[in-house]
PyMOL CGO cylinders between C-alpha atoms (Angstrom):
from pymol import cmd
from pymol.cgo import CYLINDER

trace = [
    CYLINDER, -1.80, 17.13, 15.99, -1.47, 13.91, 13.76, 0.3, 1, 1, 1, 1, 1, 1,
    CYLINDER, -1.47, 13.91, 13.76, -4.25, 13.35, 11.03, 0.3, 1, 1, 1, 1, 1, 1,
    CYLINDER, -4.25, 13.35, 11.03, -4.75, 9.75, 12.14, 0.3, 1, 1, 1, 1, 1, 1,
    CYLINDER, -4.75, 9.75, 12.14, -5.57, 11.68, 16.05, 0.3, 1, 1, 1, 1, 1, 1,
    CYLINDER, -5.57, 11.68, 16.05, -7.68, 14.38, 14.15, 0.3, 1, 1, 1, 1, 1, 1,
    CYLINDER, -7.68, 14.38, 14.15, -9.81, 11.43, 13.01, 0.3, 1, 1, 1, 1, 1, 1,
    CYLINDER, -9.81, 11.43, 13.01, -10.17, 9.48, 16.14, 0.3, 1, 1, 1, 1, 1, 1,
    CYLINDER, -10.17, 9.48, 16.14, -11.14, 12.82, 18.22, 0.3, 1, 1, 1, 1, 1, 1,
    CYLINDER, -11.14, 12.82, 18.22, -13.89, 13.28, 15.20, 0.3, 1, 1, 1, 1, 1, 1,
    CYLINDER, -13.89, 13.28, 15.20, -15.01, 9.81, 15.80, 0.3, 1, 1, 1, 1, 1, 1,
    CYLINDER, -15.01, 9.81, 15.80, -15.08, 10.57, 19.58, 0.3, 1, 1, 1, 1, 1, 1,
    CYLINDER, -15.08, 10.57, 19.58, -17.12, 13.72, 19.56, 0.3, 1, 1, 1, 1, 1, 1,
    CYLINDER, -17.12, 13.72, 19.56, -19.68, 11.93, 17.30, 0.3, 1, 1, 1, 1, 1, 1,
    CYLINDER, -19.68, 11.93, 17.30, -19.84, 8.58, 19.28, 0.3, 1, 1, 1, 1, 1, 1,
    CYLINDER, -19.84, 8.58, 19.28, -20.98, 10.94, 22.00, 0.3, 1, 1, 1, 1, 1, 1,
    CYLINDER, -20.98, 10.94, 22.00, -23.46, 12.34, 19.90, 0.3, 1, 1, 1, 1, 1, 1,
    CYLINDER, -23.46, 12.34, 19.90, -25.00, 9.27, 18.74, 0.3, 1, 1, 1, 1, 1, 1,
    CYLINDER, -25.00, 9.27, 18.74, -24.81, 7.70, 22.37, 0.3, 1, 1, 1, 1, 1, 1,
    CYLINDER, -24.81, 7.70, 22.37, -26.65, 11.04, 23.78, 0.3, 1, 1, 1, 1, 1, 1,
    CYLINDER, -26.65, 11.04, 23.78, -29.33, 10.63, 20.55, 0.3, 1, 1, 1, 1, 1, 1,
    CYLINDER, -29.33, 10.63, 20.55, -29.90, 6.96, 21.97, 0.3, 1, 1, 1, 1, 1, 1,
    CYLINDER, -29.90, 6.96, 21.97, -30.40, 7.26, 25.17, 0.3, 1, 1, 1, 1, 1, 1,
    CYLINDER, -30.40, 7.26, 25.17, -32.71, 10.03, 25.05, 0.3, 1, 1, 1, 1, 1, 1,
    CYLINDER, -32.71, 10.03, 25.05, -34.62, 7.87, 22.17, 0.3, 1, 1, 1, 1, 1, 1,
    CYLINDER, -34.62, 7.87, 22.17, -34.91, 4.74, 25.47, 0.3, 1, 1, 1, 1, 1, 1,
    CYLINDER, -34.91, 4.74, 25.47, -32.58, 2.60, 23.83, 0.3, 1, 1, 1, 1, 1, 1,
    CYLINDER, -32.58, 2.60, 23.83, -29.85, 1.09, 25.29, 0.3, 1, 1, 1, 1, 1, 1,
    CYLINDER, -29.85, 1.09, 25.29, -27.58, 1.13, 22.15, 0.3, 1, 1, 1, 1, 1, 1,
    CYLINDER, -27.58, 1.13, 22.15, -25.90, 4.18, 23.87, 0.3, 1, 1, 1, 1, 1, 1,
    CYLINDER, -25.90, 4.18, 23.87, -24.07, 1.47, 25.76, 0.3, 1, 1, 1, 1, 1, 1,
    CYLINDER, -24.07, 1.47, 25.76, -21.90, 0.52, 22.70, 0.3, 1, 1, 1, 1, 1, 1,
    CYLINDER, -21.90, 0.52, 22.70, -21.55, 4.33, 21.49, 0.3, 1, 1, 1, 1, 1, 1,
    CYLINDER, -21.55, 4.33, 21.49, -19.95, 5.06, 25.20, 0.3, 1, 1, 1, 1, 1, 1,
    CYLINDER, -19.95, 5.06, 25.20, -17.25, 1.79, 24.87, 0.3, 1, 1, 1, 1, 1, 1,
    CYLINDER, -17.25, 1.79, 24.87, -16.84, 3.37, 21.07, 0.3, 1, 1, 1, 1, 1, 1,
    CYLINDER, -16.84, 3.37, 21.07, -16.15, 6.54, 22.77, 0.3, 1, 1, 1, 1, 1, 1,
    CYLINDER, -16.15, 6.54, 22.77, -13.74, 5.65, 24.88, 0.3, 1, 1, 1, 1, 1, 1,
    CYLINDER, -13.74, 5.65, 24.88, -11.66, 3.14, 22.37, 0.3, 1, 1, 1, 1, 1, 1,
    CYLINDER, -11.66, 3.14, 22.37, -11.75, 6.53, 20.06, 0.3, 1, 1, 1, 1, 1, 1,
    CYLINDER, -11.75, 6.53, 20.06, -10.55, 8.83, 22.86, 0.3, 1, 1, 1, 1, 1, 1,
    CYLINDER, -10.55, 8.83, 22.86, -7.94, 6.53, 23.86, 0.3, 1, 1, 1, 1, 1, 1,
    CYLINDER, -7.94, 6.53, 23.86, -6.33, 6.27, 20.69, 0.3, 1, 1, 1, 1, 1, 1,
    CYLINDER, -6.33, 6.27, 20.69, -6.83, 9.92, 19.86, 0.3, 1, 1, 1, 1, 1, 1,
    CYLINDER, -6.83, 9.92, 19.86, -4.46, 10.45, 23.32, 0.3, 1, 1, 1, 1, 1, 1,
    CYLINDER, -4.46, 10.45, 23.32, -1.99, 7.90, 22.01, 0.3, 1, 1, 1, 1, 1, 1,
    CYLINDER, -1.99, 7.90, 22.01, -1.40, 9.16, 18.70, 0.3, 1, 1, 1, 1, 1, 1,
    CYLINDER, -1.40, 9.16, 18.70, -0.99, 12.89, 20.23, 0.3, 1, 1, 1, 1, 1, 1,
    CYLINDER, -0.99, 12.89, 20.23, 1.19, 11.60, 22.73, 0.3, 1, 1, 1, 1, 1, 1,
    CYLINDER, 1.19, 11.60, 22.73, 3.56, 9.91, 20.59, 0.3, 1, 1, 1, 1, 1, 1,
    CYLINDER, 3.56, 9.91, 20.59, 3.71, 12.62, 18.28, 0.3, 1, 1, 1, 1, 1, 1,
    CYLINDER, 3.71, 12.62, 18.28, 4.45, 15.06, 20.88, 0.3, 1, 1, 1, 1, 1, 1,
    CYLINDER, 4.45, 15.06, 20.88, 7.53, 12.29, 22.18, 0.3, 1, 1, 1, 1, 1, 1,
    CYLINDER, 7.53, 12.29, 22.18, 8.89, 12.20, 18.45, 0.3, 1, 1, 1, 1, 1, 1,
    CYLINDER, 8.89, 12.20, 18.45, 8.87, 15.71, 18.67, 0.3, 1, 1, 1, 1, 1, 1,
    CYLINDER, 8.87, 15.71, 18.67, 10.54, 16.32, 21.60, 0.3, 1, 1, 1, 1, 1, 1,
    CYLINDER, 10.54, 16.32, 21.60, 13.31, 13.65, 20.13, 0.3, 1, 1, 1, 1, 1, 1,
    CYLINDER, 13.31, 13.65, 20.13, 13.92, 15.39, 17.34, 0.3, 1, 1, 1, 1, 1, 1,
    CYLINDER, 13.92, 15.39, 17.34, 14.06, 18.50, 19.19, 0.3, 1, 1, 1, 1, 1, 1,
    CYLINDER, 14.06, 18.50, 19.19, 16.89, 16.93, 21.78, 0.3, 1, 1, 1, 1, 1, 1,
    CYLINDER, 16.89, 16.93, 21.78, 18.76, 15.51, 18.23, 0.3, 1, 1, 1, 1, 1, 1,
    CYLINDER, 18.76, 15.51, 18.23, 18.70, 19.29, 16.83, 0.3, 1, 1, 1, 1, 1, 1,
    CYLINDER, 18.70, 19.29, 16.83, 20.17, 21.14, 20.13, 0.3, 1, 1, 1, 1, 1, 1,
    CYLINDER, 20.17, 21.14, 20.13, 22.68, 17.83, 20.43, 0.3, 1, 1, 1, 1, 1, 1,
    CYLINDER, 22.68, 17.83, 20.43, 23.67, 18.72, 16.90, 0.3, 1, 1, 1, 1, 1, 1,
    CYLINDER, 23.67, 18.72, 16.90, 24.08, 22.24, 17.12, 0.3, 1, 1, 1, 1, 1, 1,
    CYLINDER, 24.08, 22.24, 17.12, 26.62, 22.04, 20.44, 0.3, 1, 1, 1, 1, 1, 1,
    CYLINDER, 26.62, 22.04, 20.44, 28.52, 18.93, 18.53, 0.3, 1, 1, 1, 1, 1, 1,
    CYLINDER, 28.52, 18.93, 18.53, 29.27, 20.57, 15.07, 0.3, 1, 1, 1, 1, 1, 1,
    CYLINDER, 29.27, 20.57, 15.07, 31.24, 23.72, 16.43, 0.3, 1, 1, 1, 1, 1, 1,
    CYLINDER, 31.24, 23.72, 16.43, 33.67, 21.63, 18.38, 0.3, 1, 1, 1, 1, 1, 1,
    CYLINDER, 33.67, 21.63, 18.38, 34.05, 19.10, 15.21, 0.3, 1, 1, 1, 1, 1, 1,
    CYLINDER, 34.05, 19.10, 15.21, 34.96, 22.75, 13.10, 0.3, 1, 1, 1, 1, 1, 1,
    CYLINDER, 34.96, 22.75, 13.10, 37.30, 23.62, 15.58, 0.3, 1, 1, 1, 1, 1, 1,
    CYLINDER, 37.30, 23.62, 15.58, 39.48, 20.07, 15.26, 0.3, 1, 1, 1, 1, 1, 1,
    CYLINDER, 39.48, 20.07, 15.26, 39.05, 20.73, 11.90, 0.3, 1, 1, 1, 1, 1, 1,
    CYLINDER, 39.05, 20.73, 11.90, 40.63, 24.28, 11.82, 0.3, 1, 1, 1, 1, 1, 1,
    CYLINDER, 40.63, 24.28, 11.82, 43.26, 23.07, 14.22, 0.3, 1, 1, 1, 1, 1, 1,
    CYLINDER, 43.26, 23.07, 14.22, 44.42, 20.10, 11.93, 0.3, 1, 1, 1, 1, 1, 1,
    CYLINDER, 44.42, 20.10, 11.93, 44.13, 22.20, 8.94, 0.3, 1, 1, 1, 1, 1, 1,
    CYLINDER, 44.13, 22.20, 8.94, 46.88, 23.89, 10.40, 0.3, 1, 1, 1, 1, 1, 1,
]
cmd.load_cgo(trace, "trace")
């Protein structure tokens, strides 16, 4: 999980923490800690999201790499020749 998603999941968790403390205090500041909450989950989803894409990618590069270099070796061998 990405550092920057760590944080936002933190921030998250303790937006719902300080929106439960509020509302059971009778204020309606909870309000703000729920639209905090969700701004914080959202971007927690996107940054874990994206970093599972990039590492699919890479993944797909690797396995593309690995079934392209033995056929380069074997024009190799065969101009070597």
């Amino acid at each position: 999980m990405p550092r920057i998603a760590l944080y936002a999941l933190i921030v998250c968790v303790l937006s719902l923490v300080a929106a439960v403390l509020s509302f059971s205090r009778g204020s309606w500041l909870g309000v703000v800690w729920i639209l905090m909450m969700g701004v914080a989950s959202n971007i927690a989803y996107f940054y874990w999201a994206r970093a599972r894409m990039q590492r699919r990618a890479a993944e797909r590069r690797a396995a593309e790499q690995r079934t392209v270099e033995p056929a380069e070796q074997r024009t190799e061998d065969v101009s070597d020749r």
